[in-house]
C-alpha positions in Angstrom: 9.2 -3.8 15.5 6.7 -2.2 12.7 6.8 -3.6 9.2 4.7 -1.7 7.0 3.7 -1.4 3.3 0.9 0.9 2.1 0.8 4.6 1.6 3.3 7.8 2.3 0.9 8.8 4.3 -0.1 6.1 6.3 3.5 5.1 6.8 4.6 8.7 7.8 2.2 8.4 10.5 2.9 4.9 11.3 7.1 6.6 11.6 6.0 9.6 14.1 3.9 6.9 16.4 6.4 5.0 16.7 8.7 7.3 17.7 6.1 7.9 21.3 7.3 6.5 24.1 4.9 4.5 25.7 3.7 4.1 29.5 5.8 1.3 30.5 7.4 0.8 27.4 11.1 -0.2 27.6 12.6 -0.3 24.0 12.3 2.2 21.3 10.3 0.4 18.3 12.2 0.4 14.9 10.2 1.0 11.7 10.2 -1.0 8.3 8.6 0.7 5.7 7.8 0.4 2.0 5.6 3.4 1.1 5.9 3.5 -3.1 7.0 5.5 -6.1 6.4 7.4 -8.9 8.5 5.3 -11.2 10.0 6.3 -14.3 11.5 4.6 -17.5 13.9 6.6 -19.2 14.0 6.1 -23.2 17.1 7.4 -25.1 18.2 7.7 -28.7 19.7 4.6 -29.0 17.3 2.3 -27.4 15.4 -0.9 -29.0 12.0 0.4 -29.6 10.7 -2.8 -29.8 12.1 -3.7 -26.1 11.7 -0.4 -24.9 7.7 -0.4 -25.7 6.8 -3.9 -24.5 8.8 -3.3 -21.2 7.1 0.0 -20.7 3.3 -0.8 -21.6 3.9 -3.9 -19.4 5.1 -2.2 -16.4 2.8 0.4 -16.8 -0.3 -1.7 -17.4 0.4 -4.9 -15.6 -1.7 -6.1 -12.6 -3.7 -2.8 -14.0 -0.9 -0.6 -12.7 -1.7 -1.4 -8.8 2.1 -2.3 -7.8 4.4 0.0 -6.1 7.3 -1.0 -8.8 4.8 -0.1 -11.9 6.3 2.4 -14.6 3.9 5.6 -14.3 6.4 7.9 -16.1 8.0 7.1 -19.6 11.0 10.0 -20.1 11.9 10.1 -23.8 14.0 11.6 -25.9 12.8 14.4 -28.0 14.4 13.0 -31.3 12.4 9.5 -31.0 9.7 11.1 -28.9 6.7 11.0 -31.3 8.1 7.4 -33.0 7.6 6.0 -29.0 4.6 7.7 -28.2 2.7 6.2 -31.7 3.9 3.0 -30.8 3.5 2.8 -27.1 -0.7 3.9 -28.1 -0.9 1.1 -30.2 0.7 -1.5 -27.9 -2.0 -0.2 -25.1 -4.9 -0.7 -27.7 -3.8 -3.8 -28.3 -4.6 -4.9 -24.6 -7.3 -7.1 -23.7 -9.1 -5.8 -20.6 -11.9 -8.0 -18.9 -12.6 -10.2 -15.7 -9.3 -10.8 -14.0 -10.7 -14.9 -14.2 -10.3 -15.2 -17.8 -6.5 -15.8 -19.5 -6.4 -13.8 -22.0 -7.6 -10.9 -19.7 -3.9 -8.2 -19.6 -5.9 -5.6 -17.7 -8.1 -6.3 -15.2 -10.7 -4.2 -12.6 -8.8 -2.2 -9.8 -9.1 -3.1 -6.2 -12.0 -1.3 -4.8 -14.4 1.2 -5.6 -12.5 3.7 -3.6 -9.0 3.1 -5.9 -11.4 3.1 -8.7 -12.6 6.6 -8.1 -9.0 7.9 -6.8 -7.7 7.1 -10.5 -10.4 8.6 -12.1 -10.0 11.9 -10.1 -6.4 11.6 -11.1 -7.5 11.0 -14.8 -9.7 14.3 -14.5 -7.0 16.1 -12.9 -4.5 15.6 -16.1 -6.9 16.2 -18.5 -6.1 19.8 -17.5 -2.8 19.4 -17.0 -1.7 16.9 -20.3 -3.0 15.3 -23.4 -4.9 12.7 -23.5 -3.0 10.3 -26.2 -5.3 6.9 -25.3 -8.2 6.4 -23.4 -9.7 2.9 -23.3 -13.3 1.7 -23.6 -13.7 -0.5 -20.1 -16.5 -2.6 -19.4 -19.3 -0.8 -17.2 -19.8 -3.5 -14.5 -16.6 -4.2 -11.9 -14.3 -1.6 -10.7 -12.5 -0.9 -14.1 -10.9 2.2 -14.8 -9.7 2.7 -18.5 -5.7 2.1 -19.3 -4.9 6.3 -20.0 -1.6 7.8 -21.9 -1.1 11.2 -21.2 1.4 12.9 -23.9 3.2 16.2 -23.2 3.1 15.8 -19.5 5.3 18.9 -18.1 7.8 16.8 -15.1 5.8 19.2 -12.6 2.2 17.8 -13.4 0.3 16.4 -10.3 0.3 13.6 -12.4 3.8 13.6 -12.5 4.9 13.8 -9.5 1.7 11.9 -7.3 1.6 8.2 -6.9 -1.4 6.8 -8.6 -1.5 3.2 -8.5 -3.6 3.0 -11.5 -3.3 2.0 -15.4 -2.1 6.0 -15.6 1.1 6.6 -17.9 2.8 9.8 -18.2 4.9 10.5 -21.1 7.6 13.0 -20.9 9.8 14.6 -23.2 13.3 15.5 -22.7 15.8 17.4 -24.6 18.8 15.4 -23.1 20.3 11.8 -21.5 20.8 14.2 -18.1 17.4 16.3 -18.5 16.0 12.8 -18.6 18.2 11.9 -15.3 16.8 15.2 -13.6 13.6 14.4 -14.4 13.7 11.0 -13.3 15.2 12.4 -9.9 12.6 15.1 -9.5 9.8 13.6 -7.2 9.9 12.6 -3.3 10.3 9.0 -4.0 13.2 6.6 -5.1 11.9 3.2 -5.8 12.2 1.7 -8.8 13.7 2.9 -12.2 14.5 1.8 -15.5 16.8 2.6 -18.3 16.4 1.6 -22.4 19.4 2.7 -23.9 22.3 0.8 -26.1 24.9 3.7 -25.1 27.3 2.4 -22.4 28.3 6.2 -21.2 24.5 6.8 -20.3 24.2 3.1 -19.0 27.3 4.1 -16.8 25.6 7.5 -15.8 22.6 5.7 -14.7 23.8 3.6 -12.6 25.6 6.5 -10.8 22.9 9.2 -10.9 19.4 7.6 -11.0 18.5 7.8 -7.7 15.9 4.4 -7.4 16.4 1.7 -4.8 16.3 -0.7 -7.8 17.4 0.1 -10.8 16.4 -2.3 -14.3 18.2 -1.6 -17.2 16.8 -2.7 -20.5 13.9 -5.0 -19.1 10.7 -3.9 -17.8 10.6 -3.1 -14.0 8.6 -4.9 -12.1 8.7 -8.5 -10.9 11.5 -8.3 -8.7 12.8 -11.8 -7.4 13.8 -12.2 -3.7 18.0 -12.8 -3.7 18.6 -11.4 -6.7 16.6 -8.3 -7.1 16.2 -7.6 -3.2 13.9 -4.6 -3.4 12.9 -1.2 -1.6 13.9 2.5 -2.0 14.5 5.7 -0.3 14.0 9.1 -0.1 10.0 9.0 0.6 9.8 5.4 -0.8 10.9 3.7 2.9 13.2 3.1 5.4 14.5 0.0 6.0 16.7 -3.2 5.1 16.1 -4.0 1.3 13.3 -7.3 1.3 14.4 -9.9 -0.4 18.6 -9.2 0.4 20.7 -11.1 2.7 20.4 -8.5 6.0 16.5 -8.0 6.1 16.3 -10.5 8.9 18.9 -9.1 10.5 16.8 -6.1 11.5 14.6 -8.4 13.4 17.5 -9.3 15.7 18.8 -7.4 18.6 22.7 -7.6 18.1 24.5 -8.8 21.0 28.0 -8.7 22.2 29.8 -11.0 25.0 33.6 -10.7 25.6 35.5 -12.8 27.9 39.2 -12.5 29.1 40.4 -16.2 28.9 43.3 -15.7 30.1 42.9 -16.4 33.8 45.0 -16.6 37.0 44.6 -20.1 38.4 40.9 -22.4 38.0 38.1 -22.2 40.5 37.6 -25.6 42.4 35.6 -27.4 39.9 31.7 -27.3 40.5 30.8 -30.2 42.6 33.4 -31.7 44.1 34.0 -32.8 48.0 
């Protein structure tokens, strides 16, 4: 049994190895796996601004973007596109950014210098792809890499479509609730989603169409909770038992059967006597 979180790629290869049959091996080992997302928030014309930008600047930006649930794609509507946009670049400026010791630090240095200079190359890569709405002043010691909002990201940008894991936020613009579906359902992975909207017909649609492993509607979309948000996707985002949810142990287990007919023809002599 191989439990594994960590990247598509790694995982992928983690899946085909374990697939080998071994020299004296006698079982066929079973793969867990939790390899990420390129999560989206989808905005529409009827959502609560106010919630809508806190839970996406939040997800985007918290824990500096490094978790596999972290919003890297906000789909809006066109009609309140600029209004969100405005206000998710002030809500990001607002930010403190420091030394992940200190309280009031919101954003702190990535992992490593390797992450750090992944990010940046994905930074450099939508420059030429996007707009640059926000870039933040980070400090120049520690492994920082600047909170970015990209505006006017085409749904087919590398930045778009890649997993990150990084402060990176790609805004898209949609001309409809199911262009903003279609966009949503567009990349390899199925994760984690979310959904602002006050519209009960596109809440409905959502919950049929958006094709996430957990699915958060008007609330931000990370911090799941084990038992009631058991979490883990599909598609390219894993295989595997949800963790958290009542059967993830089970997989652990090698299920068993044993069936006896009771209903026997006479008693053996009974064990021990003369």
């Amino acid at each position: 049994m191989i439990v594994f979180t960590g990247s598509q790629a790694v995982g992928c290869q983690i899946y085909a190895n374990a697939a080998i049959l071994q020299p004296g091996q006698k079982h066929l080992k079973r793969v867990v796996a939790e390899m990420g997302g390129k999560n989206a928030i989808v905005v529409d014309e009827s959502a609560d601004l106010d919630q809508a930008v806190q839970g996406v600047v939040q997800s985007a930006f918290g824990y500096s973007g490094q978790k596999c649930s972290a919003c890297s794609r906000a789909i809006v509507l066109e009609s309140i596109y600029d209004t969100f946009l405005n206000r998710v670049i002030e809500a990001t400026r607002s930010l403190n950014i420091g030394m992940a010791e200190s309280p009031s630090t919101q954003v702190g240095p990535v992992i490593d210098a390797e992450a750090q200079t992944r990010i940046q190359n994905y930074i450099e890569q939508g420059r030429t792809e996007a707009e640059v709405a926000l870039e933040m002043p980070v400090p120049e010691s520690g492994y920082f890499v600047s909170p970015v909002v990209f505006a006017n990201v085409a749904p087919t940008a590398k930045i778009a479509q890649e997993e990150i894991f990084g402060p990176v936020l790609a805004v898209i613009k949609a001309k409809s609730f199911e262009e903003a579906l279609t966009i949503a359902n567009s990349t390899p992975y199925a994760l984690t989603g979310g959904l602002y909207s006050r519209t009960p017909s596109h809440i409905q649609q959502a919950q049929a169409e958006y094709e996430v492993g957990n699915l958060y509607i008007n609330r931000g979309i990370t911090g799941a909770i084990v038992a009631r948000q058991p979490f883990g996707g599909f598609k390219l985002s894993g295989v595997g038992s949800k963790a958290g949810g009542p059967d993830y142990l089970l997989q652990f287990l090698e299920p068993r059967v044993v069936t006896e007919n009771v209903q026997r023809q006479g008693f053996a002599p009974i064990e021990g006597a003369d």
